[in-house]
VOGU-3710 file (C-alpha; in Angstrom, 3 decimals, decimal comma):
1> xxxxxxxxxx> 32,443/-116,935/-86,112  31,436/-119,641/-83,760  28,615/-121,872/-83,841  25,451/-121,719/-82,250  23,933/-124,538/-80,333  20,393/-124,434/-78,876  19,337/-127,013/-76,886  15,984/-126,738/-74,768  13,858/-128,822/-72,382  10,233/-128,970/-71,079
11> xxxxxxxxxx> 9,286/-128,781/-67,317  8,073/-131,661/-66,899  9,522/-133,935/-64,545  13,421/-134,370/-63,211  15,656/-136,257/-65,922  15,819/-140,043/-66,604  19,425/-141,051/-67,930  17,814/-141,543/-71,439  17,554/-137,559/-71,247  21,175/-137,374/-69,712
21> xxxxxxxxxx> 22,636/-139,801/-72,502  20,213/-138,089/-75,342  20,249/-134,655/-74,402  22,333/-133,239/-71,737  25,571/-135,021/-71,872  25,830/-134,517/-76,497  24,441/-130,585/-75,535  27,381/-130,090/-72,948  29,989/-131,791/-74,809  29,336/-129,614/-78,254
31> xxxxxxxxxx> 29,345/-126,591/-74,975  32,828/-127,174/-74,543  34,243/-126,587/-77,939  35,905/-123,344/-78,030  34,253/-122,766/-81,323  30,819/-122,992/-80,085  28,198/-120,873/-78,302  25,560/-122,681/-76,569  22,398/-121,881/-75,526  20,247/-123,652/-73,352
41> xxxxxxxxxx> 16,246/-122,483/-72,094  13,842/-123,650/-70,128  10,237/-123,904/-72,383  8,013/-123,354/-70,356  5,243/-121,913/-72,628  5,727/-125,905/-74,306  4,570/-126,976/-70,880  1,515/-125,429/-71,006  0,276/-127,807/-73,333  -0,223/-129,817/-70,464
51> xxxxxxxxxx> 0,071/-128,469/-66,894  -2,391/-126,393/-65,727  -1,167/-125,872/-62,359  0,657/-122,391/-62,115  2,276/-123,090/-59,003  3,958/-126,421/-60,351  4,998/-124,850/-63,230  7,178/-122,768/-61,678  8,399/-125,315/-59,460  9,397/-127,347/-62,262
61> xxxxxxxxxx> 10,676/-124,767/-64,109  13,239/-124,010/-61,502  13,975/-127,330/-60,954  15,022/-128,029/-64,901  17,277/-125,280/-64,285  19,003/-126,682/-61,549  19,451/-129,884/-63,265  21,300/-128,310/-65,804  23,637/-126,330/-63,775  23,822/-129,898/-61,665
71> xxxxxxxxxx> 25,368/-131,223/-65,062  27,729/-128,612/-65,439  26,507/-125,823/-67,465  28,520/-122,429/-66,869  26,445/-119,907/-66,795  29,564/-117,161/-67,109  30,470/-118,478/-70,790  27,120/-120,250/-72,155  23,447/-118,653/-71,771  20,565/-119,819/-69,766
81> xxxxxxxxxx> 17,357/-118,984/-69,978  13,584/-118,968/-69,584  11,853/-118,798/-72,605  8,803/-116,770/-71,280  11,051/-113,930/-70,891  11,734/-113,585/-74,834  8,773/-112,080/-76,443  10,717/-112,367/-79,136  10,435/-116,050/-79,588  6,414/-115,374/-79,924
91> xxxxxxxxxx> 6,253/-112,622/-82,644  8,136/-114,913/-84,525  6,321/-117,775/-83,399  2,956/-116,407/-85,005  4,913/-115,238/-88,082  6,131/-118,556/-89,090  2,420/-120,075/-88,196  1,241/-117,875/-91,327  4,002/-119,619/-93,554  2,894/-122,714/-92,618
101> xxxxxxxxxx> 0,382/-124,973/-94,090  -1,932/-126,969/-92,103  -0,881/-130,023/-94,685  2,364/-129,670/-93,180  1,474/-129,324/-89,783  -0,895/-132,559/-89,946  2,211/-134,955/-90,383  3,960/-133,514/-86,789  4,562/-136,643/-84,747  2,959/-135,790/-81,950
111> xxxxxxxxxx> -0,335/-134,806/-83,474  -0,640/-137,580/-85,397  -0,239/-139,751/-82,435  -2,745/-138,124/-80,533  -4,796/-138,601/-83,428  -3,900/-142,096/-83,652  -5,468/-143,100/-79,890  -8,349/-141,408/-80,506  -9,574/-143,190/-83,928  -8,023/-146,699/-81,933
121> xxxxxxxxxx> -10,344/-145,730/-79,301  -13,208/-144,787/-81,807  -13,388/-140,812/-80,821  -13,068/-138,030/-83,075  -9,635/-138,107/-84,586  -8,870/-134,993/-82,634  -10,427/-134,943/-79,246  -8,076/-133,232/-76,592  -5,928/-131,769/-78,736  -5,451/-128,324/-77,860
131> xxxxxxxxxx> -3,797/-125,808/-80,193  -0,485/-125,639/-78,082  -0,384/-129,137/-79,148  -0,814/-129,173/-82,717  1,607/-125,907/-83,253  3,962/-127,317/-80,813  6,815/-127,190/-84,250  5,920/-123,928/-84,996  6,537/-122,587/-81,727  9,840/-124,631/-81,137
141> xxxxxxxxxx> 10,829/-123,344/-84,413  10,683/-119,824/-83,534  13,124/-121,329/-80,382  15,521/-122,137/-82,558  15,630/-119,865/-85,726  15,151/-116,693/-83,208  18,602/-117,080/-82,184  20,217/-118,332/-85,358  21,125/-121,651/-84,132  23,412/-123,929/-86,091
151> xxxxxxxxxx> 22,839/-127,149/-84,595  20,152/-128,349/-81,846  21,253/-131,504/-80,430  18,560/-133,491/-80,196  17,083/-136,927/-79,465  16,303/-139,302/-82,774  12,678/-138,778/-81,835  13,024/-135,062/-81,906  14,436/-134,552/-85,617  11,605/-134,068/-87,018
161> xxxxxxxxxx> 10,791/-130,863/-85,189  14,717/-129,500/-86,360  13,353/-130,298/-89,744  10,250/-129,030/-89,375  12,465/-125,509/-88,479  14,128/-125,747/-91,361  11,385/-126,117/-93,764  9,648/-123,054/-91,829  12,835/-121,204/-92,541  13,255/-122,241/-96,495
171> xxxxxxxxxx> 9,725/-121,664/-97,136  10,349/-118,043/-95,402  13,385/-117,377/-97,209  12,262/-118,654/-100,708  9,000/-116,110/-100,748  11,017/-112,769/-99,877  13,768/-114,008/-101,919  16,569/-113,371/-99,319  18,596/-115,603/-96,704  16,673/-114,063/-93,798
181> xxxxxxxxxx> 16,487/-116,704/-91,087  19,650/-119,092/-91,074  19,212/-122,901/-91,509  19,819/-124,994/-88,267  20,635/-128,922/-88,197  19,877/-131,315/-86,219  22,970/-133,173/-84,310  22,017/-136,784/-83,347  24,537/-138,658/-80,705  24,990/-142,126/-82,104
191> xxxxxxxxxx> 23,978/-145,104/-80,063  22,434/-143,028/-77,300  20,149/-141,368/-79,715  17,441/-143,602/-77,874  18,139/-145,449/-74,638  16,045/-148,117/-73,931  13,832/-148,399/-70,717  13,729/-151,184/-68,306  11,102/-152,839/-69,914  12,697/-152,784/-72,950
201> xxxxxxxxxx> 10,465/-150,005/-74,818  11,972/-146,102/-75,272  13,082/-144,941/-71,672  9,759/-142,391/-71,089  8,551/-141,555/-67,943  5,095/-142,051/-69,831  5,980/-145,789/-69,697  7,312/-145,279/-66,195  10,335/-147,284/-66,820  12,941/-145,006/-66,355
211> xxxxxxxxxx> 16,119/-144,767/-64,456  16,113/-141,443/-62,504  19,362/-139,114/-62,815  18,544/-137,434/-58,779  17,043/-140,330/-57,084  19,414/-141,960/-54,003  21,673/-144,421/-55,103  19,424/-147,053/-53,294  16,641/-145,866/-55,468  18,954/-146,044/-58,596
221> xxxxxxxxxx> 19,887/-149,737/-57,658  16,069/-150,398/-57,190  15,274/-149,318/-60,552  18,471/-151,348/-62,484  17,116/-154,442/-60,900  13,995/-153,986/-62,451  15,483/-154,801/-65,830  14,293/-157,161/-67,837  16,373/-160,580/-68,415  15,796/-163,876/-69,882
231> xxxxxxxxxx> 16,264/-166,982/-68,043  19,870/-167,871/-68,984  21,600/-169,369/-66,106  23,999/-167,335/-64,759  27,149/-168,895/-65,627  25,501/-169,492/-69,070  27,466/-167,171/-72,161  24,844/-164,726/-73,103  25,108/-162,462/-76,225  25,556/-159,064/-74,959
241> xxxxxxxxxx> 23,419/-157,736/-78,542  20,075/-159,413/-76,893  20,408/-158,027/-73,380  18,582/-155,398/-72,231  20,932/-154,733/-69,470  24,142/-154,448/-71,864  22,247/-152,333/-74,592  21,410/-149,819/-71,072  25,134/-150,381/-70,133  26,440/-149,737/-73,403
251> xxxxxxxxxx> 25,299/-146,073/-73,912  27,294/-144,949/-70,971  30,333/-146,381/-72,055  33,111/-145,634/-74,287  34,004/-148,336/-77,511  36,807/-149,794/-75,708  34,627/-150,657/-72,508  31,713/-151,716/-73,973  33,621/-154,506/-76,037  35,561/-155,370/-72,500
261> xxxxxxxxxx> 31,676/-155,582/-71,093  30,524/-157,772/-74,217  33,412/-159,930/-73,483  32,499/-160,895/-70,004  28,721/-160,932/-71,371  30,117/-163,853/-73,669  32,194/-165,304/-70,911  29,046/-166,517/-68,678  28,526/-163,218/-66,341  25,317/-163,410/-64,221
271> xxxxxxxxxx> 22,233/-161,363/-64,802  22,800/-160,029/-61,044  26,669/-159,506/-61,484  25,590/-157,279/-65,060  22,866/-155,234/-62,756  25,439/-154,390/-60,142  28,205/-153,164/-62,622  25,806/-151,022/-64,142  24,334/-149,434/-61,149  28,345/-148,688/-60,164
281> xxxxxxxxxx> 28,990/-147,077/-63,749  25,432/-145,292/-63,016  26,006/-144,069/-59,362  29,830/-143,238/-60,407  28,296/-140,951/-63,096  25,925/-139,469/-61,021  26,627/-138,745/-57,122  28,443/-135,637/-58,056  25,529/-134,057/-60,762  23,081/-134,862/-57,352
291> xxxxxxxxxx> 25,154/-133,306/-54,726  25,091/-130,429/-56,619  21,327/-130,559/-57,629  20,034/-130,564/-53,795  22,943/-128,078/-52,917  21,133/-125,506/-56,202  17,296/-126,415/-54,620  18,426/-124,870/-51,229  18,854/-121,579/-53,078  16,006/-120,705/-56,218
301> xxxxxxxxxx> 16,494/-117,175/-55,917  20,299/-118,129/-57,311  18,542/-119,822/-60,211  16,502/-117,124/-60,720  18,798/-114,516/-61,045  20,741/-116,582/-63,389  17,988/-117,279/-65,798  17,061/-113,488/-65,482  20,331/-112,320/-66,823  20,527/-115,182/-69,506
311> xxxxxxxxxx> 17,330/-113,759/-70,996  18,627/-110,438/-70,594  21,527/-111,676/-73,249  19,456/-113,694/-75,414  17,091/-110,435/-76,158  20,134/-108,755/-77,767  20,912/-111,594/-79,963  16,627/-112,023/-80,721  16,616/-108,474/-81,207  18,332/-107,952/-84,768
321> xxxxxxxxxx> 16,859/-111,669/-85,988  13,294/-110,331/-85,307  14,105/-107,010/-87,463  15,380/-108,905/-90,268  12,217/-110,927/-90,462  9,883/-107,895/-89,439  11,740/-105,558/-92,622  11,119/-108,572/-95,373  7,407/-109,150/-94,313  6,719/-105,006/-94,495
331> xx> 6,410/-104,771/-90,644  8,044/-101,470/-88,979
//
């Protein structure tokens, strides 16, 4: 039988290329092995955590669509969808939230570091935090273990959650005695896992130091020379392990390149000359995904249909998942 892979992104903005390298590029790869079915949805019930604004959320939601057909995802042999349109997902969803103690849910990264700011700032440890927020695992567990996912390729800062799905589903399975939700894993790409931003922190658009997949190519070159460099004279040798710039570089490239790069690093090559060979490797990567992106925008009734039928799919593989879980907890 081939193996499921899940892979699913927020609305929230258009991709940096710490999302491409992280996300999108490990999720497309593992899409092309014969031996694998991938799935891929928009969560758009995750965004509500934060966006308020109906309208924009189904702007955005269209538009992470189109970025991942941009990248190459095939819609004929892998499924797409919106994860509003799987009920499915939910009734699970508030099963698993009854199998789950708060305990556990207090050590979710995201809650604690909303929790964090607020006793830095002196408020009550859990001002602003809204439910979506603080069962944000729960929910993305019933994402994954409603469609008996294998692996969910992931960034390193989004393990835990795949963890946090597999504990749901252990703790499930040990009480009714049975193997009735399977037990996914998370698949990490190596040096990529996180790309660093131009100020040399995680690549976030919270930090606003990202390097945008669909902005122009002068745009793109704009934001390279924004990174961060020491004063080292430019004919200077600089070690290619210190430099912001090369660690950037170094995530696009295969082994054999990035020691070619190191070597001119080593050999005295300019902070300027380093910008402008990876804003090349960046706009060589990326004119094509683009062109496609703004060609998909012109049309989100296309989109639409496409996610339509992908949830459409997904249903029939939700469908028997949801009775297996429904028949051990005594639900008809």
């Amino acid at each position: 039988m081939k193996k499921v892979s899940l892979t699913g992104i927020k609305p929230t903005a258009q991709p940096h290329i710490g999302n491409w390298l992280g996300m999108h590029r490990p999720s497309l790869e593992l899409a092309a092995d014969p031996s694998v079915s991938a799935y891929y949805f928009v969560a758009d019930y995750h965004a509500l955590t934060t966006i308020r604004d109906p309208a924009e959320l189904r702007r955005l939601t269209i538009d992470v669509a189109a970025v991942w057909l941009a990248f190459g995802l095939d819609p004929a042999r892998t499924l797409v969808y919106r994860q509003s349109d799987v009920p499915e997902v939910f009734e699970l969803s508030w099963i698993l939230a009854c199998f789950s103690p708060k305990g556990f849910m207090n050590k979710a990264h995201a809650y604690k570091a909303a929790r964090d700011v607020n006793v830095a700032k002196g408020d009550d440890e859990d001002a602003g935090v809204n439910m979506g927020l603080y069962t944000y695992p729960i929910l993305m567990a019933a994402d994954i273990l409603i469609v008996d996912a294998d692996v969910v390729p992931v960034g390193q800062d989004q393990v835990q959650h795949v963890e946090m799905a597999r504990d749901m589903a252990q703790r499930f399975n040990h009480t009714y005695g049975a193997e009735v939700l399977k037990l996914p894993t998370a698949l990490v790409r190596g040096e990529s896992g996180v790309v660093p931003g131009v100020d040399g922190r995680k690549m976030s658009k919270s930090y606003g130091n990202t390097l945008p997949c669909f902005s122009t190519a002068k745009q793109l070159r704009k934001a390279v020379m924004r990174i961060e460099t020491d004063s080292t004279p430019p004919e200077a040798p600089k070690d290619p392990e210190s430099s912001l710039v090369y660690k950037i570089h170094r995530a696009l490239l295969t082994k054999e390149r990035a020691e070619d790069l190191a070597a001119e690093y080593r050999s005295g090559i300019s902070w300027g000359a380093a910008k402008q060979l990876l804003a090349e490797d960046l706009e060589a990567l990326l004119a094509e995904p683009r062109a496609k992106y703004d060609e998909l925008m012109r049309d989100p009734s296309a989109i639409e249909d496409i996610l339509d039928d992908g949830a459409r799919r997904v249903r029939g593989i939700a469908a028997p998942v949801l009775a297996r879980v429904r028949a051990a907890v005594g639900v008809r």
